[in-house]
C-alpha positions as CSV (number, residue, x, y, z in Angstrom):
1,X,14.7,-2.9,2.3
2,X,15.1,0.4,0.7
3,X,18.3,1.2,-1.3
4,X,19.4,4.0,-3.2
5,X,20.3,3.8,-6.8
6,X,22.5,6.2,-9.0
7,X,20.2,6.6,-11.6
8,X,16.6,6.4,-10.5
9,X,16.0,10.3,-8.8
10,X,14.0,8.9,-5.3
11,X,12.3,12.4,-3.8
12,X,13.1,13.6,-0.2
13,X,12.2,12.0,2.6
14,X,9.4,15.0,3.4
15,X,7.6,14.8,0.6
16,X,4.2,13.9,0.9
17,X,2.7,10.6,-1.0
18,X,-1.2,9.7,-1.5
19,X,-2.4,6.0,-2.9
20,X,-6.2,6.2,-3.9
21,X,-8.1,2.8,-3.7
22,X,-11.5,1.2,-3.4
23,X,-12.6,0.4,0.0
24,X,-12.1,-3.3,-0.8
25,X,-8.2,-2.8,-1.5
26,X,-8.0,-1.0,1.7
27,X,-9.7,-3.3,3.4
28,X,-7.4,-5.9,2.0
29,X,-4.5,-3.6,3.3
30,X,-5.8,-3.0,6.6
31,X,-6.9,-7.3,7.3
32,X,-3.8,-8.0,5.5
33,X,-0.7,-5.6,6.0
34,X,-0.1,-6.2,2.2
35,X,0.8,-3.7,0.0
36,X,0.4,-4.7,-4.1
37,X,3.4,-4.7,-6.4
38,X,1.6,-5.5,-10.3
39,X,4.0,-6.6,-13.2
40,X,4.1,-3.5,-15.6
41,X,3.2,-5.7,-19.0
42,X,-0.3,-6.3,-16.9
43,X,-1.2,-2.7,-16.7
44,X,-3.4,-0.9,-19.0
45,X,-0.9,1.6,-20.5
46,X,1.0,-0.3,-23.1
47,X,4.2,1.7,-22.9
48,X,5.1,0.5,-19.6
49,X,9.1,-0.4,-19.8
50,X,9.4,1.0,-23.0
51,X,12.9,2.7,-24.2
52,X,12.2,6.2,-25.9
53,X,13.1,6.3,-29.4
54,X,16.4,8.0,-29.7
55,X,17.5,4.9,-27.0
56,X,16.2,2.2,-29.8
57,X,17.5,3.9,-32.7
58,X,21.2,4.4,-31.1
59,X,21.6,0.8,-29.9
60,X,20.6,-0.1,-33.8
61,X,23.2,2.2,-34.9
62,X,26.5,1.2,-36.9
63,X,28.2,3.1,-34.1
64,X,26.6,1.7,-31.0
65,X,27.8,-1.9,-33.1
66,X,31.6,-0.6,-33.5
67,X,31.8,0.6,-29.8
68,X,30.0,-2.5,-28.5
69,X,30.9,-5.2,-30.9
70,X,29.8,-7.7,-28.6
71,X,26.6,-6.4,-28.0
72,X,23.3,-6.5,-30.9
73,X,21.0,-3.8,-30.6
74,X,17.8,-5.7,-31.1
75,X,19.3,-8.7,-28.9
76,X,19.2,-6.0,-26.0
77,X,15.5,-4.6,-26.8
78,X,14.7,-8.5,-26.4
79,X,16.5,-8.5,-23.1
80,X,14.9,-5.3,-21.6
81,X,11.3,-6.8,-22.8
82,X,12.1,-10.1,-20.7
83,X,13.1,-8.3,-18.0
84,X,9.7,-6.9,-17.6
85,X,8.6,-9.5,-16.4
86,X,11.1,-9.5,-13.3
87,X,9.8,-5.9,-12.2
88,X,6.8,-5.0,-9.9
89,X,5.4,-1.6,-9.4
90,X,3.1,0.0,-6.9
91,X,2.4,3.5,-7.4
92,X,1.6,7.1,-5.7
93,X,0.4,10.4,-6.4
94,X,3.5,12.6,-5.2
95,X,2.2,16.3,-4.0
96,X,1.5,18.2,-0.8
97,X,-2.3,17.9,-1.9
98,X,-4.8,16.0,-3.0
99,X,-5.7,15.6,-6.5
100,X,-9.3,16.1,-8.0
101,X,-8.0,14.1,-11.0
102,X,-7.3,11.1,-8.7
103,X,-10.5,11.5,-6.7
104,X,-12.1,11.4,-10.1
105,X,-10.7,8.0,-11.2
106,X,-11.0,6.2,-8.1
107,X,-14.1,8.0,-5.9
108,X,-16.5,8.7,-8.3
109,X,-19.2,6.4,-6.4
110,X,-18.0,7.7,-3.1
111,X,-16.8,4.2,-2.3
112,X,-12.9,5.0,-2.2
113,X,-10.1,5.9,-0.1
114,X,-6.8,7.9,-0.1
115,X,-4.2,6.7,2.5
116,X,-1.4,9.6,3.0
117,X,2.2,9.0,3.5
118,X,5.7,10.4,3.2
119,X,8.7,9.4,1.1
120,X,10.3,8.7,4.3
121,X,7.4,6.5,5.8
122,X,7.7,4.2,2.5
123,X,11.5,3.5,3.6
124,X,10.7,2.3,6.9
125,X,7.0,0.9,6.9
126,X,7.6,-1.5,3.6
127,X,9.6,-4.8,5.5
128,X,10.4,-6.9,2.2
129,X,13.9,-9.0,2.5
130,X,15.5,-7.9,-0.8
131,X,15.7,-5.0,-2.4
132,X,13.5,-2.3,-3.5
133,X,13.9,1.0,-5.2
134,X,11.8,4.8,-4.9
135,X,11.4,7.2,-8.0
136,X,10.1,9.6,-9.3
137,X,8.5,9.2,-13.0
138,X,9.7,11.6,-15.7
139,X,7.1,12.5,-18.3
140,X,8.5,12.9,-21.8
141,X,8.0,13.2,-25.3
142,X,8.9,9.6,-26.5
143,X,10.0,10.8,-30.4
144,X,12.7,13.1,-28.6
145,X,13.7,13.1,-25.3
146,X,16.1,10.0,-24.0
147,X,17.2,9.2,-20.4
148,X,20.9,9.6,-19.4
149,X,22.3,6.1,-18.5
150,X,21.1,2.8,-20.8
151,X,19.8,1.1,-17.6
152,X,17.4,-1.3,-17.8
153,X,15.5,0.1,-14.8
154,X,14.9,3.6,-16.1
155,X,12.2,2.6,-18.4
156,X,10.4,2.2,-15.3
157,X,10.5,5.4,-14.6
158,X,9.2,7.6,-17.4
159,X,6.2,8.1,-19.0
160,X,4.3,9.8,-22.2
161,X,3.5,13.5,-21.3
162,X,-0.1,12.4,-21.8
163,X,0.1,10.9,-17.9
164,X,1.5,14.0,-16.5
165,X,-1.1,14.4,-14.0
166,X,-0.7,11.2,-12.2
167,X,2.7,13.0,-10.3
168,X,3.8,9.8,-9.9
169,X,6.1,7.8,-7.3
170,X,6.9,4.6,-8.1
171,X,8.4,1.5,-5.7
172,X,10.1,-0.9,-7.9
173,X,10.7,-4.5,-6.8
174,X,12.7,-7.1,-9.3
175,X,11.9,-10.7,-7.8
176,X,12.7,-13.5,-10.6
177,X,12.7,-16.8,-8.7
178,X,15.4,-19.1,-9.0
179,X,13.5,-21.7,-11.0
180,X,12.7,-19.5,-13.6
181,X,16.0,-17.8,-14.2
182,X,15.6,-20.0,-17.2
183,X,12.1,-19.2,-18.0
184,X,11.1,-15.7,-16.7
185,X,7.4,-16.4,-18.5
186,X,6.8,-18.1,-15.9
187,X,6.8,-15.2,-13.4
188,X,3.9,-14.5,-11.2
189,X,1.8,-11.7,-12.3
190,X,2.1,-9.7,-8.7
191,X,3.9,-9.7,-5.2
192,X,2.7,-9.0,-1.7
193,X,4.7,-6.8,0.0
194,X,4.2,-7.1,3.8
195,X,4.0,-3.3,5.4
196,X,4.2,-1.7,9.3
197,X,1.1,0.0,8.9
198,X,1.1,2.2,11.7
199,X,4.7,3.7,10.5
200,X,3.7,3.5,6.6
201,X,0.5,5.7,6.9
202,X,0.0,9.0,8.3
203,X,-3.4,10.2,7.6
204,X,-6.6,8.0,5.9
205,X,-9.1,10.0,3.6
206,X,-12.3,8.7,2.6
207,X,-13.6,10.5,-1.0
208,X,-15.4,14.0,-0.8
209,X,-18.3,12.7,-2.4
210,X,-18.8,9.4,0.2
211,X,-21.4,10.0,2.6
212,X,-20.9,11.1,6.0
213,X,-21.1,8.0,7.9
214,X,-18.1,6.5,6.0
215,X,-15.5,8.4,8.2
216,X,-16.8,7.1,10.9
217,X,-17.2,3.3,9.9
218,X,-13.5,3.5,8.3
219,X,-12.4,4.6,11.9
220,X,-14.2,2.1,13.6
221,X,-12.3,-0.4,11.2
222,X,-8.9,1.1,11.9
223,X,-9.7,0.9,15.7
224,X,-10.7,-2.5,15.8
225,X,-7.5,-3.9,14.0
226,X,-5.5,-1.8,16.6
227,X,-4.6,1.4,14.3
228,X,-6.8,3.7,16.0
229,X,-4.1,6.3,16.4
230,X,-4.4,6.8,12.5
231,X,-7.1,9.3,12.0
232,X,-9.8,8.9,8.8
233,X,-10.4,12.7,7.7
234,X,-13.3,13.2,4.9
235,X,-11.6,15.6,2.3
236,X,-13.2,18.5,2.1
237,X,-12.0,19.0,-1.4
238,X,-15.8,20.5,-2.6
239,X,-17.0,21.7,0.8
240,X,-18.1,25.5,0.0
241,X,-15.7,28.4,0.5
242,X,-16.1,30.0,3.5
243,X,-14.3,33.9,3.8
């Protein structure tokens, strides 16, 4: 279930969420009632989880050592990089719109799909028996900017400037079975999250540049797996201006 936490800054429950995907993960979602949580040290950005600088070089400081005596600053950099592998992310574009840059990653053959929600529809529609967590990413400069509390959840929810166009929402789910307490290695590399698809999802959009039938075989889809109240709209992100 959903729970608030003090330091991770979780959007209002209006705002409007996409998740752009291949056909095939949707399918997956739709057969399924899945949604995909990935560990962070599996995805392609390397500085996933990582503390910005003025956090690692005040931790190493002779002051951090005389305040905390029992605490070593590297020991706890070794801590938050084990941890990692407890977490599991699965990420949206957070606007009132689509994105063109989204579109661009994930529907340049045409063959992809955008599934609209709300922060709201996230709380209720994800049914997962322990807790998870909704925030919104901060982009900063890594060299100077720090986060407010030394929490070892926060790194989870900032990123390089570089990835400011994502507008990313992020659910966070720790899961660390009880057998590997000992041995977090051993972790799984991602979690199934089981979803109430008619309350999670408001709207399905197939890409601008699919071709026409695809709206129509995407509803059929919906309709046969009983979610034909959920209507499939083609974006009309390049359709001509019309005055």
């Amino acid at each position: 279930m959903f729970c608030v936490h003090p330091f991770i800054n979780t959007p209002e429950d209006s705002a409007v969420v996409w998740r752009y995907m291949s056909i095939d993960n949707f399918l997956f979602l739709v057969t399924n009632s899945k949604l995909y949580f990935c560990r962070p040290d599996k995805f392609k950005d390397p500085w996933e989880g990582v503390w910005p600088k003025p956090i690692i070089d005040g931790v190493r400081s002779q002051e951090f050592g005389e305040k905390y005596p029992g605490f070593k600053g590297d020991a706890i950099i070794g801590m938050s990089e084990t941890f990692k592998r407890g977490i599991y992310l699965n990420c949206w574009y957070c606007r009132s719109h689509e994105s063109a840059a989204m579109w661009d990653l994930y529907g340049k053959s045409g063959a992809s799909i955008a599934i609209k929600s709300t922060i709201g529809k996230l709380k209720k529609g994800i049914i997962y028996k322990n807790n998870f967590f909704i925030g919104k990413v901060d982009y900063i400069d890594y060299e100077k900017d720090t986060v407010d509390e030394l929490n070892f959840l926060l790194p989870y929810f900032i990123k390089r400037k570089s990835f400011e166009h994502e507008q990313e929402v992020r659910l966070l789910i720790i899961y660390i079975p009880e057998k590997d307490l000992k041995d977090v290695k051993n972790s799984q590399d991602e979690i199934l999250a089981t979803i109430d698809f008619k309350t999670l999802i408001d709207n399905v959009y197939v890409s601008p540049s699919a071709p026409s039938w695809m709206k129509e075989v995407m509803q059929n889809i919906l309709d046969k797996f009983g979610y034909g109240e959920i209507v499939v709209k083609q974006s009309n992100l390049y359709e001509p201006h019309v005055y």
